[in-house]
gemmi code that builds the backbone of each chain (N, CA, C; Angstrom):
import gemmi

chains = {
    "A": [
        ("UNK", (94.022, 71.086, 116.126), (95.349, 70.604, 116.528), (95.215, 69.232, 117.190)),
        ("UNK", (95.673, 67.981, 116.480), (95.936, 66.904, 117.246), (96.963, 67.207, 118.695)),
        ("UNK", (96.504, 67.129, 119.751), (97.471, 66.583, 120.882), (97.619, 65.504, 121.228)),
        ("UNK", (98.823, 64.802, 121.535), (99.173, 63.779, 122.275), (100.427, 63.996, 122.934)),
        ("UNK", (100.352, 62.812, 124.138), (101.226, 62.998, 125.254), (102.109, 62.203, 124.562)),
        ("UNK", (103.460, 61.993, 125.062), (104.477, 61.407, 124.770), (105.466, 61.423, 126.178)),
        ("UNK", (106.243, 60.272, 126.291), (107.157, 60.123, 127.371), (108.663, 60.519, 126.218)),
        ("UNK", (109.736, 60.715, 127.402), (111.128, 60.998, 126.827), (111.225, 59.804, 126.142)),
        ("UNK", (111.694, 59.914, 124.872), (112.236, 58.497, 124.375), (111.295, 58.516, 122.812)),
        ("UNK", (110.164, 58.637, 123.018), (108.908, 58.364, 122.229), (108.394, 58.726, 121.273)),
        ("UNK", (108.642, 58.535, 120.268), (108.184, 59.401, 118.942), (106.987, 59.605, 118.058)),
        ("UNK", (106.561, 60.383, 117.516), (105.657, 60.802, 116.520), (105.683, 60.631, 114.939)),
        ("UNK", (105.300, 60.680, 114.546), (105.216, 60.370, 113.024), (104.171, 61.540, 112.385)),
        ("UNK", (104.792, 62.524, 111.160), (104.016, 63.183, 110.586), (104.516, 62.288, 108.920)),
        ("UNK", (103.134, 62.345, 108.307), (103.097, 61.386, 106.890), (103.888, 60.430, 107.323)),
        ("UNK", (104.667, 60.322, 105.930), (105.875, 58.754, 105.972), (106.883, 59.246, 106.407)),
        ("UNK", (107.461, 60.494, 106.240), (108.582, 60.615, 106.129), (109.314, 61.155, 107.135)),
        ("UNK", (108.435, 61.983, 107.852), (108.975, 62.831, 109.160), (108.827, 62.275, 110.826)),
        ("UNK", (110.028, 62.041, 111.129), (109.735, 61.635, 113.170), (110.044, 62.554, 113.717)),
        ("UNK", (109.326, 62.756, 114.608), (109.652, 63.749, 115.884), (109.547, 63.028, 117.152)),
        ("UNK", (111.078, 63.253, 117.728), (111.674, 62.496, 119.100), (111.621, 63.461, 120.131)),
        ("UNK", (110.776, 62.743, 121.463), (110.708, 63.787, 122.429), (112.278, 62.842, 122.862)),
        ("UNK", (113.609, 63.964, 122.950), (114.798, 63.925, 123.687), (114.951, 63.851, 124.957)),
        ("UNK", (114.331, 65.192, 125.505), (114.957, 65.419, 126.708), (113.507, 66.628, 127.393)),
        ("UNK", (113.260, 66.670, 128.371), (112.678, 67.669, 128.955), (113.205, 68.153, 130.491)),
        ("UNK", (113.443, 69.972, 130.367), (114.485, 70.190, 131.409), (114.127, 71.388, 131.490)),
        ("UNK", (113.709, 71.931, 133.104), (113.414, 73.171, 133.051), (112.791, 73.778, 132.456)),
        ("UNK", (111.653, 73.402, 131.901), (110.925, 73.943, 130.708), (111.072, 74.238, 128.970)),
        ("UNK", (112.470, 73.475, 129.276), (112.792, 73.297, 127.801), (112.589, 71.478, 127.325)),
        ("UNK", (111.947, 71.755, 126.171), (111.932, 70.436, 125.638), (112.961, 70.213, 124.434)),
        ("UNK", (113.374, 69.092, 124.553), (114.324, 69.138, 123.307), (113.737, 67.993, 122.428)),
        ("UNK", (113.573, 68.365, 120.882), (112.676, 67.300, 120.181), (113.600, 67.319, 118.661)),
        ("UNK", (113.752, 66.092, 118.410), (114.258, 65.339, 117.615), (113.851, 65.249, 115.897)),
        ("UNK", (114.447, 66.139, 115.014), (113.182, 65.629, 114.113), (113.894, 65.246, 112.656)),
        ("UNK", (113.367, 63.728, 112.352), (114.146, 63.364, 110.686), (113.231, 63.370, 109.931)),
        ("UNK", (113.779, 64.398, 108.942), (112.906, 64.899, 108.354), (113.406, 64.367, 106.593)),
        ("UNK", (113.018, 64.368, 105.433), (114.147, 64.157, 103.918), (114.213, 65.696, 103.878)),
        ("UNK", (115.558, 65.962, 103.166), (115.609, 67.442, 102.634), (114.640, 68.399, 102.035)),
        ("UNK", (113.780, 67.608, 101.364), (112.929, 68.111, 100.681), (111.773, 68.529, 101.533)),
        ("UNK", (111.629, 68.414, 102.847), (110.967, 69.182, 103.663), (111.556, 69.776, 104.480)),
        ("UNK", (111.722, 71.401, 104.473), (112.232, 71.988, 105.546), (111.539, 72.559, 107.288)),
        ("UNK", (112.421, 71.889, 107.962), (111.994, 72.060, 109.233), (112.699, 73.284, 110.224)),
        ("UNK", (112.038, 74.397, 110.535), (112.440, 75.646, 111.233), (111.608, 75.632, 112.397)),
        ("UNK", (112.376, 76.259, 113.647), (111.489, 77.156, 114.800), (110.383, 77.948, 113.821)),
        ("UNK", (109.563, 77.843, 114.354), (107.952, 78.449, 113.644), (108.484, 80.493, 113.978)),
        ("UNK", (109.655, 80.977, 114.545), (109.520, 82.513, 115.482), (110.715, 82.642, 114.090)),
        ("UNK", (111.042, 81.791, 113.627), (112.343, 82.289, 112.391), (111.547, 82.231, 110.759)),
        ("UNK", (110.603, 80.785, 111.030), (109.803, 81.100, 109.336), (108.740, 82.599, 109.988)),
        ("UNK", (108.046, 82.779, 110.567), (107.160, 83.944, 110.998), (108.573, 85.189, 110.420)),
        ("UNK", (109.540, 85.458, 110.979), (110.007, 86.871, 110.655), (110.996, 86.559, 109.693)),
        ("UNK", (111.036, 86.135, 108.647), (111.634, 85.557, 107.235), (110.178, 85.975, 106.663)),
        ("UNK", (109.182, 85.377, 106.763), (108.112, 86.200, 106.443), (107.478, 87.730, 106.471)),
        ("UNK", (108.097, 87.887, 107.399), (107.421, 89.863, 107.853), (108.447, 90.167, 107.276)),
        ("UNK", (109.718, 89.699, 106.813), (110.689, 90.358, 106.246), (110.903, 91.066, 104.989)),
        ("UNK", (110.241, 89.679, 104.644), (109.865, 89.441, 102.671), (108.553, 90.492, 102.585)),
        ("UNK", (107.751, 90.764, 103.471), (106.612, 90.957, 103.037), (106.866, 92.991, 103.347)),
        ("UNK", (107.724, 93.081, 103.963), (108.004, 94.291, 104.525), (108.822, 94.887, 103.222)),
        ("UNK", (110.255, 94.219, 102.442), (111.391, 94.170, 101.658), (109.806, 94.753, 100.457)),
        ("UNK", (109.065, 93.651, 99.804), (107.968, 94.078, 98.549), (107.708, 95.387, 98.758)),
        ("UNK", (107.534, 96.059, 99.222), (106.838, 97.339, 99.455), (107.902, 98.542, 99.134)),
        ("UNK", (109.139, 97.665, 98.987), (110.111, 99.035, 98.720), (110.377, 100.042, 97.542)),
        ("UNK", (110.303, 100.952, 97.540), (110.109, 101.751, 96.386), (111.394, 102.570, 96.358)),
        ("UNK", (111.802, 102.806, 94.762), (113.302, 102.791, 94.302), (113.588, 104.203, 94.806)),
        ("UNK", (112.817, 105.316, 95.156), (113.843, 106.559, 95.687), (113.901, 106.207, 97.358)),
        ("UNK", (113.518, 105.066, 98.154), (113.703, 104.613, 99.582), (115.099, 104.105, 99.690)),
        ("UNK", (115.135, 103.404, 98.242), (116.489, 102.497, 98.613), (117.455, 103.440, 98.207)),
        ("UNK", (117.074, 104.632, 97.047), (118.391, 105.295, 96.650), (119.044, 106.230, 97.824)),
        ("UNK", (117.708, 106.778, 98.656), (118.180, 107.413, 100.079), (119.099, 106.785, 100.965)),
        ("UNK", (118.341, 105.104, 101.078), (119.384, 104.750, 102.165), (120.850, 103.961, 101.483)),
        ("UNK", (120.534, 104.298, 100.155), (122.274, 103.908, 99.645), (123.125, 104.855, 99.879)),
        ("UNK", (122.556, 106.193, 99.782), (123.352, 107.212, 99.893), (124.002, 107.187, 101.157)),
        ("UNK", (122.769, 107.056, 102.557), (123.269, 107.190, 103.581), (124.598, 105.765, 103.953)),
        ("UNK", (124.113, 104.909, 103.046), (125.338, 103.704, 103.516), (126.925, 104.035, 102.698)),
        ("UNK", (126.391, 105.141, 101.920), (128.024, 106.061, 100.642), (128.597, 104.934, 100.136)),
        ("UNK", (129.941, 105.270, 99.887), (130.256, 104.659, 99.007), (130.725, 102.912, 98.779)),
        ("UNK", (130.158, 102.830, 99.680), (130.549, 100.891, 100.059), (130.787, 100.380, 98.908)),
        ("UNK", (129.207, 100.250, 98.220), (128.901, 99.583, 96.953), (129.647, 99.898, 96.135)),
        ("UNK", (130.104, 101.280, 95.436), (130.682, 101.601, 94.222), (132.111, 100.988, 94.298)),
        ("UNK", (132.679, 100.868, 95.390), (134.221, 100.769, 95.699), (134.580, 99.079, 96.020)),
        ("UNK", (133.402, 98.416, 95.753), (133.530, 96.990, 95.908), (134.329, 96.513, 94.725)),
        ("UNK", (135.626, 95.905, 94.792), (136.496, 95.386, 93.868), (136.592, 93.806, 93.654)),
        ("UNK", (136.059, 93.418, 94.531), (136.142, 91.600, 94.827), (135.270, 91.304, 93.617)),
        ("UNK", (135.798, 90.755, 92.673), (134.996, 90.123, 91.364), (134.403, 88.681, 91.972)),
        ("UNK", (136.041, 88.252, 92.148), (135.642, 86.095, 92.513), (134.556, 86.523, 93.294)),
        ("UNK", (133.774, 86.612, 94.458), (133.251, 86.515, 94.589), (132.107, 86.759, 94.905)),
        ("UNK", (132.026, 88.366, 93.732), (130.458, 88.814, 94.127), (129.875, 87.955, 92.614)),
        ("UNK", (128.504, 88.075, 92.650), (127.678, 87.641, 92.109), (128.351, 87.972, 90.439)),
        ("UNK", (127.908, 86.741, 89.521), (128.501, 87.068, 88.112), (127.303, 87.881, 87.801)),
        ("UNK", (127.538, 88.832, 86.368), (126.906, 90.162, 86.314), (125.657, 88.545, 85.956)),
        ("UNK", (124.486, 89.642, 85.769), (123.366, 88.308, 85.317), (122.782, 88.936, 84.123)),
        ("UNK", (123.301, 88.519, 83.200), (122.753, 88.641, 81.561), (121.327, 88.959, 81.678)),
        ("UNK", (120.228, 87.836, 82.359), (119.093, 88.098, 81.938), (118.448, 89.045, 82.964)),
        ("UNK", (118.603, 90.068, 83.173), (118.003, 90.982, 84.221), (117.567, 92.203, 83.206)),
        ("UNK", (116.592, 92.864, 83.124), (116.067, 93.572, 81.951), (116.541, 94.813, 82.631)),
        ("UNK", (116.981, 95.483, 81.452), (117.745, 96.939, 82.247), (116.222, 98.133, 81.818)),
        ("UNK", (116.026, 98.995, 82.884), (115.144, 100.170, 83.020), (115.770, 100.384, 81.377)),
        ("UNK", (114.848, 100.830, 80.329), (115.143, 101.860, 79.252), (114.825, 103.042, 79.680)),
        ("UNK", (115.468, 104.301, 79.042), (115.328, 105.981, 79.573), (114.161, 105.923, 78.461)),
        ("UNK", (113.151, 106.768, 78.564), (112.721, 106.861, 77.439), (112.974, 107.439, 76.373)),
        ("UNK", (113.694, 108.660, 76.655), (114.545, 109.118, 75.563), (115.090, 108.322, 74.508)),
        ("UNK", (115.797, 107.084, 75.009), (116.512, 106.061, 74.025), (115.431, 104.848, 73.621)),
        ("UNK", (113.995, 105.162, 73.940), (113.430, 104.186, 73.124), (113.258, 105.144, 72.033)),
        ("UNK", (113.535, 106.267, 71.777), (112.434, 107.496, 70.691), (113.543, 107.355, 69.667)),
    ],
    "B": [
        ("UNK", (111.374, 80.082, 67.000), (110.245, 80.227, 67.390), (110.085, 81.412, 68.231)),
        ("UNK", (109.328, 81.831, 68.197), (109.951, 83.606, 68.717), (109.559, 83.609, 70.449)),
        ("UNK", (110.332, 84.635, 70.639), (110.033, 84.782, 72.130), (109.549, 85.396, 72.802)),
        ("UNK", (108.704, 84.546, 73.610), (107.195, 85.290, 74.000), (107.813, 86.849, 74.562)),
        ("UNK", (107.117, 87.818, 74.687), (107.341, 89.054, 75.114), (105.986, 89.318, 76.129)),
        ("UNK", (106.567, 89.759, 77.256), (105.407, 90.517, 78.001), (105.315, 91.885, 78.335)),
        ("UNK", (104.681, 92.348, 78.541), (104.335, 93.677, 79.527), (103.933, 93.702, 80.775)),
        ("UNK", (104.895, 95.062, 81.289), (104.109, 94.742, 82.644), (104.174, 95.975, 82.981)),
        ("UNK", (103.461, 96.809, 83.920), (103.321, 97.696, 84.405), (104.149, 97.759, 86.296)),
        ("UNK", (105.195, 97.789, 86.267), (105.685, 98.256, 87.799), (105.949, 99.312, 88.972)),
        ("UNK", (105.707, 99.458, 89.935), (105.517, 100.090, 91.044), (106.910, 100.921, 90.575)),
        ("UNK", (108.165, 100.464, 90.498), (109.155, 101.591, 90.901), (109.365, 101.821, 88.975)),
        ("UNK", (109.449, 101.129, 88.235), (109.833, 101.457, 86.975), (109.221, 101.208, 86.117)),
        ("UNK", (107.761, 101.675, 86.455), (106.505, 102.021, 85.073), (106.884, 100.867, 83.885)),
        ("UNK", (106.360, 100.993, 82.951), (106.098, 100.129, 81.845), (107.297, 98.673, 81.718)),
        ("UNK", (107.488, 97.885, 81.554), (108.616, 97.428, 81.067), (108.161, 95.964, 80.351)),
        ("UNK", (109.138, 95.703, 79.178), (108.926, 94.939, 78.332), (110.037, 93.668, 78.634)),
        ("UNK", (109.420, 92.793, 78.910), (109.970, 91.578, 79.419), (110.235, 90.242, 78.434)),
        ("UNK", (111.430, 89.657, 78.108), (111.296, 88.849, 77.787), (111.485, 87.350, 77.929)),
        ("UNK", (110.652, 85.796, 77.455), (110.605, 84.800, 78.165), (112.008, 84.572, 78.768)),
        ("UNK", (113.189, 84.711, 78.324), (114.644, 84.587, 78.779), (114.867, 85.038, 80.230)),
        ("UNK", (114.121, 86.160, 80.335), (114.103, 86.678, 81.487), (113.539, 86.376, 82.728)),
        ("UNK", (112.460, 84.651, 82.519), (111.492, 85.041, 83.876), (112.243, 83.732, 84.382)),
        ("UNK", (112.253, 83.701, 85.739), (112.398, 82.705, 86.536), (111.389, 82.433, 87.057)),
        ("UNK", (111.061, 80.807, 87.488), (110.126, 80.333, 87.727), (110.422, 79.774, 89.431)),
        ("UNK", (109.491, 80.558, 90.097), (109.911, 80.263, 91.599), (108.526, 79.052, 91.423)),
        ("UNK", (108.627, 77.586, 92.103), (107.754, 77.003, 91.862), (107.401, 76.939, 92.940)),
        ("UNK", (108.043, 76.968, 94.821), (107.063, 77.427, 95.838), (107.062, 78.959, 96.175)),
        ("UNK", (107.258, 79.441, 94.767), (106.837, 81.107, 95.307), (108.084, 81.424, 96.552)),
        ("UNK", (107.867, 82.411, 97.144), (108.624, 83.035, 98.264), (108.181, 83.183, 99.777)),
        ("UNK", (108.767, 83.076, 100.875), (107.306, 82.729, 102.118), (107.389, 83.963, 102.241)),
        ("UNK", (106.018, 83.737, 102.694), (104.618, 84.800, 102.590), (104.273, 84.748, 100.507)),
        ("UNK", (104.527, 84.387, 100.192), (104.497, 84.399, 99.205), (104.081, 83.186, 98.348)),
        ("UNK", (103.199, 82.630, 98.819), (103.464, 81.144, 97.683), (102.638, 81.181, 96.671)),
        ("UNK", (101.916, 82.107, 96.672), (101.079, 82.163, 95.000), (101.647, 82.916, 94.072)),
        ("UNK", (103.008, 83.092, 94.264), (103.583, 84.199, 92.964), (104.985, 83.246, 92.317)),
        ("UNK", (105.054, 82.596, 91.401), (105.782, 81.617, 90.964), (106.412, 82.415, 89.624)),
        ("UNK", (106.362, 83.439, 88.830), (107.271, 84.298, 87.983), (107.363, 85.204, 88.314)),
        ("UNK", (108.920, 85.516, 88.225), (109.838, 86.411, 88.506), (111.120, 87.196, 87.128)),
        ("UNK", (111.051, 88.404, 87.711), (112.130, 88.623, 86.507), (113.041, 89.430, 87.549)),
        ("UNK", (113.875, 89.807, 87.189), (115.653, 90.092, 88.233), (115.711, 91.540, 86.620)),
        ("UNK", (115.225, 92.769, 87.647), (115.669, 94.199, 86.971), (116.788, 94.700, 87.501)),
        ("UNK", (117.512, 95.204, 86.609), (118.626, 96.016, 87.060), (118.433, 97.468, 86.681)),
        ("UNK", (117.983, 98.414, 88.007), (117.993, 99.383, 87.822), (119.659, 100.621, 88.040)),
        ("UNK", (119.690, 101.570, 86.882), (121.370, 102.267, 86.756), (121.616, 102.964, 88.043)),
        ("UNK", (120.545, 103.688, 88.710), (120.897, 103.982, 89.902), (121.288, 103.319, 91.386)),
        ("UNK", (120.193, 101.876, 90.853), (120.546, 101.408, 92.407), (121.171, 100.363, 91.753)),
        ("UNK", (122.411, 100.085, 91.149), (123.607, 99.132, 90.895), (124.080, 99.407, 92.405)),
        ("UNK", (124.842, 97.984, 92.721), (124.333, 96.904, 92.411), (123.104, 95.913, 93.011)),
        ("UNK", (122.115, 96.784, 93.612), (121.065, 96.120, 94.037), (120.589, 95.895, 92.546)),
        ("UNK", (119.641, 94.750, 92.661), (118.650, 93.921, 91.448), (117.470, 93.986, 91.940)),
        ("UNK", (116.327, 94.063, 91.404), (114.916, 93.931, 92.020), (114.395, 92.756, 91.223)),
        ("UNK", (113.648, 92.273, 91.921), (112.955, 90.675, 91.946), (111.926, 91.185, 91.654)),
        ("UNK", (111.380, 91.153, 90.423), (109.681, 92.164, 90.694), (108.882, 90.769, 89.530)),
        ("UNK", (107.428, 90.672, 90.799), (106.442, 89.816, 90.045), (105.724, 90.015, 88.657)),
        ("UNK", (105.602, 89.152, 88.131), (105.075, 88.990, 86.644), (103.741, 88.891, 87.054)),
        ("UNK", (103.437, 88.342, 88.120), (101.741, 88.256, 88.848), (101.417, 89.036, 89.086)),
        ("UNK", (102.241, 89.960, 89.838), (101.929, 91.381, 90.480), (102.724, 92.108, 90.454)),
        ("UNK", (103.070, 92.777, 89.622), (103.782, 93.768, 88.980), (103.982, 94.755, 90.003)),
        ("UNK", (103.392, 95.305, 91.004), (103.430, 95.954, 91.503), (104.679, 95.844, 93.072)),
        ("UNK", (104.732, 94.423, 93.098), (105.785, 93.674, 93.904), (106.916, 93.894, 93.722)),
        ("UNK", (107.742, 94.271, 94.146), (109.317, 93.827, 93.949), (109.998, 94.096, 94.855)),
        ("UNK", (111.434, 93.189, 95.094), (112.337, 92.949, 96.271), (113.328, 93.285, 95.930)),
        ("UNK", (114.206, 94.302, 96.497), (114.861, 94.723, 96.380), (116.039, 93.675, 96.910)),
        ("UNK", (117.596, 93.244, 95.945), (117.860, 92.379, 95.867), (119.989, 92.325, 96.155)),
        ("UNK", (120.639, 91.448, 97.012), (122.006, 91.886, 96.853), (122.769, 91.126, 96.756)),
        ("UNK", (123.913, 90.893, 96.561), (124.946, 89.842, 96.735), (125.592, 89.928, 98.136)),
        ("UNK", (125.302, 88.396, 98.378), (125.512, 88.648, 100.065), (126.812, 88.832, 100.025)),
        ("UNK", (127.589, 88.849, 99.154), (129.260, 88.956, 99.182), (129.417, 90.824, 99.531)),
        ("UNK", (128.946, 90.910, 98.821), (128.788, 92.760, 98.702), (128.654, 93.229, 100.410)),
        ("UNK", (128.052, 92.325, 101.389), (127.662, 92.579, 102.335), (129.215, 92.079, 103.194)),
        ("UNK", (129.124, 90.432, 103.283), (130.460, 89.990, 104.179), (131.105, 88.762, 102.840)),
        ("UNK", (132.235, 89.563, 103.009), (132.811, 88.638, 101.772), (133.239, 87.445, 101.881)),
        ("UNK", (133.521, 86.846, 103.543), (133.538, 85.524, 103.661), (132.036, 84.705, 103.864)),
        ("UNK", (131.103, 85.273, 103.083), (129.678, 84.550, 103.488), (130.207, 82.776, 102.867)),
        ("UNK", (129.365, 82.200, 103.413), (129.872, 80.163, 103.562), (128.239, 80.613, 103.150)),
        ("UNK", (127.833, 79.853, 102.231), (126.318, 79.467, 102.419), (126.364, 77.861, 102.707)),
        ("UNK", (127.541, 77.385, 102.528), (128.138, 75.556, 103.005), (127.064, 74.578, 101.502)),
        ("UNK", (127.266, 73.368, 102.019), (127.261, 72.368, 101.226), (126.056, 72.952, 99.893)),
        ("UNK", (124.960, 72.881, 100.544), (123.927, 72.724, 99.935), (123.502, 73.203, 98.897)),
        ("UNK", (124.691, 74.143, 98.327), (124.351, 75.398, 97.346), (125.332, 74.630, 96.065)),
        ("UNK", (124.913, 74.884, 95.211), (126.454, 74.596, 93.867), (126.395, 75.953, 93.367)),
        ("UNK", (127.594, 76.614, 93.469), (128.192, 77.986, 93.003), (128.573, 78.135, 91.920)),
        ("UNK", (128.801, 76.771, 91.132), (128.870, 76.941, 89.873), (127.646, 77.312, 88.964)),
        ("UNK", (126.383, 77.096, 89.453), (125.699, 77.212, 88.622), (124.331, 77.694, 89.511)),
        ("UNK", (124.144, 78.133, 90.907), (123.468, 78.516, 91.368), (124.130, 80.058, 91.925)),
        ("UNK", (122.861, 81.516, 91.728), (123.306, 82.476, 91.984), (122.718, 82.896, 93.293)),
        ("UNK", (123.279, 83.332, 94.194), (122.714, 83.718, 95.364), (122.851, 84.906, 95.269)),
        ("UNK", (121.324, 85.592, 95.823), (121.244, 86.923, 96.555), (120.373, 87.053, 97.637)),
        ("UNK", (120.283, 88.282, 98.139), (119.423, 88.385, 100.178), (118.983, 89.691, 99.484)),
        ("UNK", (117.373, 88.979, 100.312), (116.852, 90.041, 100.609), (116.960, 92.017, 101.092)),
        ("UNK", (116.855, 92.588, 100.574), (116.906, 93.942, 101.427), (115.699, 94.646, 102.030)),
        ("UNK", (115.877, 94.879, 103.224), (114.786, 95.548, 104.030), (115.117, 97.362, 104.653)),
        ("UNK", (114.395, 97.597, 104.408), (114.742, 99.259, 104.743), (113.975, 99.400, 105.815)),
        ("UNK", (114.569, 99.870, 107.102), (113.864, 100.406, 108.397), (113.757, 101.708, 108.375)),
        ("UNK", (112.909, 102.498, 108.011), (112.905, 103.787, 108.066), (113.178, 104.840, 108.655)),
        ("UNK", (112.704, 104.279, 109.885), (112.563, 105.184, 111.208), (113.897, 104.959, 111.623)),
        ("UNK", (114.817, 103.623, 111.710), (116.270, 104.311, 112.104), (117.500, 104.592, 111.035)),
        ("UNK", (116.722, 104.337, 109.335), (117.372, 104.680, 108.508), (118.357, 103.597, 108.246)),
        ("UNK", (117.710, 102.474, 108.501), (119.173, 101.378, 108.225), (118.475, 100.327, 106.984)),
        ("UNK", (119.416, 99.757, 106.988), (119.526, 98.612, 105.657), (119.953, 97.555, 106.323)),
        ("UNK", (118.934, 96.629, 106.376), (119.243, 95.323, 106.664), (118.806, 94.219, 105.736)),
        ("UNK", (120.065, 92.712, 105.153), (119.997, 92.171, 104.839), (119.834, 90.692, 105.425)),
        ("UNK", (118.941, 89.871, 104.803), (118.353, 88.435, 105.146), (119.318, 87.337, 104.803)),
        ("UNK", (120.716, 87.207, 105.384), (121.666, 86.507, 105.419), (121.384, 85.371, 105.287)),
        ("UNK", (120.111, 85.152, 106.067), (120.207, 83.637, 106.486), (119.255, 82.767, 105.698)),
        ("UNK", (118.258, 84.063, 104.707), (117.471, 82.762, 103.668), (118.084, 83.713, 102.267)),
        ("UNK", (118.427, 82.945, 102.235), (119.142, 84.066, 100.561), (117.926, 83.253, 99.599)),
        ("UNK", (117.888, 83.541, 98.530), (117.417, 83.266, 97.204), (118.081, 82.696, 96.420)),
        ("UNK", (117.790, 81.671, 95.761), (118.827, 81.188, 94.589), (118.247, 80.997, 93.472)),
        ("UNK", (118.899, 81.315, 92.496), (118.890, 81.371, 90.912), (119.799, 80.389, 90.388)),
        ("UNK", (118.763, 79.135, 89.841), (119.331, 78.636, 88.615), (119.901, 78.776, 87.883)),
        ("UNK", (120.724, 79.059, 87.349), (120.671, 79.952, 85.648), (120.498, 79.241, 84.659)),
        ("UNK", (120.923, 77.568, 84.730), (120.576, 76.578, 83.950), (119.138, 76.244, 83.689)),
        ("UNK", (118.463, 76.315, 84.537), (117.282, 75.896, 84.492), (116.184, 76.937, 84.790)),
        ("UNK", (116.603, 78.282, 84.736), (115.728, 79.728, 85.047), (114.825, 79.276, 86.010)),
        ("UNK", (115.082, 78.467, 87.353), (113.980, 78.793, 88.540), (114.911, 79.045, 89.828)),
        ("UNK", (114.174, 79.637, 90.921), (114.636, 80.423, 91.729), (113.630, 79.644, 93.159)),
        ("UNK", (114.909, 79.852, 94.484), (113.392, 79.281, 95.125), (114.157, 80.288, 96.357)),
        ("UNK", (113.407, 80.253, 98.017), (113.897, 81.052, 98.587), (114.720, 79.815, 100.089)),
        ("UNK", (115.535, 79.523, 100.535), (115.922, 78.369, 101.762), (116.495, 79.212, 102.850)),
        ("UNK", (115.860, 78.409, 103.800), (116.352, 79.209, 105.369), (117.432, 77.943, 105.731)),
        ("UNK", (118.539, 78.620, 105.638), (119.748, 77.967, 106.148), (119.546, 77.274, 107.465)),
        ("UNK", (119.683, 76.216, 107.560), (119.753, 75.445, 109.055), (120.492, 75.940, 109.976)),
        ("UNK", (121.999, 76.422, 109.583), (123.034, 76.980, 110.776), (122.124, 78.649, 111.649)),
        ("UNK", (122.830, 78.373, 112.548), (122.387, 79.642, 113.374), (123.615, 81.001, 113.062)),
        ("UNK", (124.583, 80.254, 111.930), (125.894, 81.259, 111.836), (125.039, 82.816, 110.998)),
        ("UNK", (124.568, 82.751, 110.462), (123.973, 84.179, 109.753), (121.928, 84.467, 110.317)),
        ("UNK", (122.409, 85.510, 110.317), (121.129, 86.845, 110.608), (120.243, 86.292, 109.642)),
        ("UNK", (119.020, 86.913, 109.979), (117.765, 87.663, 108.954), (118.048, 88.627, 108.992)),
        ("UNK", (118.736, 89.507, 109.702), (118.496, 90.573, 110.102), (119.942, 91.650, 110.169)),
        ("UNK", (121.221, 91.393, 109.171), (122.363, 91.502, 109.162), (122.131, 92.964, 108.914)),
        ("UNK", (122.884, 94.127, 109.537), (122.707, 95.506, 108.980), (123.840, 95.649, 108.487)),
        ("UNK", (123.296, 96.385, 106.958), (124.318, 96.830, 106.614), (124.939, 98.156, 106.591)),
        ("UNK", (126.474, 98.019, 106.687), (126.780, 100.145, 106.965), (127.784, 100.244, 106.291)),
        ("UNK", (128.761, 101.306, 106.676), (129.676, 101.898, 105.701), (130.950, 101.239, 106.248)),
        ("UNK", (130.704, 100.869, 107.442), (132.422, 100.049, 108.436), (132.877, 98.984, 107.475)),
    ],
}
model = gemmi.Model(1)
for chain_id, residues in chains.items():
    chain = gemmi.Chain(chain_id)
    for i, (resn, *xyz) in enumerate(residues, 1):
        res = gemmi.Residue()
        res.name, res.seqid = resn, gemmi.SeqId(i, " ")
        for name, pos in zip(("N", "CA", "C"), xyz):
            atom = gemmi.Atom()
            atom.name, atom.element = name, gemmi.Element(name[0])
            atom.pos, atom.b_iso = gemmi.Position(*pos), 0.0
            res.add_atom(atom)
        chain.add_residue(res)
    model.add_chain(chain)
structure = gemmi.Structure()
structure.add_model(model)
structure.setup_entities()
């Protein structure tokens, strides 16, 4: 880890494209400044960490877990009528075959 | 020119025959995830309308998948999205132990459809959850 000190006011440079402005320091909060291009996204490191345990927790789910807890959430889903704006159906999503109907 | 066909062997729905139409190409993968860049979007008859996101790398992967509308029907994902031609869905997470369903409001997934790739963005606003539960209210 590079450290360096910085006064309020004073900025950093990561590559070309990104500054980070020390703002303000208060009570133990620092407030820091950062221009970044879109094409790099900048998060609190405690929100990408559990966006991560999230995703990695969500993979592991197996289809009679979710059919349990659909049941327990009843009939929400089936009774959803809002077309505009749920998702358009998506053509390319491969539907389970029964095997019966491949024979 | 014909179209490639794959196989794959998956965790919740055994064998399935995939075709190129079908894969989306996540090109930074998903976080925690950045070495898995094809994807295909299954629709299984029981769990309509969840979709599963299941890897072409690892077959054994898949994310169980929703329309955040299905969840709060005024979801804003704001500027950054085009709705005409980008599809959003969130994550689903199952907590076992208190039996709930919670959805990832705040980094949804988006689907191309023009261009079959998919990537995953954590919304800048603080207005939506990771962690939105969903219930029957």
């Amino acid at each position: 880890m590079l450290v360096l000190s910085r006064k309020i006011g004073e900025v950093v440079t990561v590559g070309s494209s990104v500054k980070v402005t020390v703002l303000s320091f208060d009570r133990g909060i620092v407030r820091l400044g950062i221009e970044a291009p879109k094409s790099i996204p900048v998060h609190r490191k405690e929100v990408y960490d559990k966006i991560i345990e999230l995703n990695r927790q969500a993979s592991k789910t197996d289809l009679s877990s979710l059919k349990t807890a659909m049941s327990k959430v009843g009939l929400k889903f089936r009774n959803q009528v809002n077309e505009g704006k749920v998702a358009p159906s998506l053509k390319f999503s491969v539907k389970k075959q029964n095997i019966e109907e491949e024979k | 020119m014909p179209n490639r066909k794959i196989e794959i062997t998956t965790l919740q729905f055994g064998d399935l025959e995939v075709g190129e139409e079908h894969i989306f190409n996540f090109e930074q993968g998903l976080l925690g995830f950045d070495d898995l860049h094809e994807f295909v979007l299954v629709s299984e008859e029981e769990t309509i309308p969840f979709k599963w996101l299941i890897s072409l790398e690892e077959p054994e992967i898949g994310f169980p998948l929703l329309s955040p509308w299905h969840i709060d029907l005024s979801y804003e994902p704001g500027r950054d999205f085009n709705l005409d031609r980008e599809v959003l869905m969130v994550v689903i997470t199952l907590e076992d132990e208190k039996g709930l369903m919670t959805a990832n409001m705040k980094a949804p997934i988006i689907f191309d459809i023009e261009k079959q790739t998919g990537r995953q963005v954590i919304m800048t606003s603080d207005r939506y959850s990771t962690n939105q539960v969903i219930s029957t209210k």
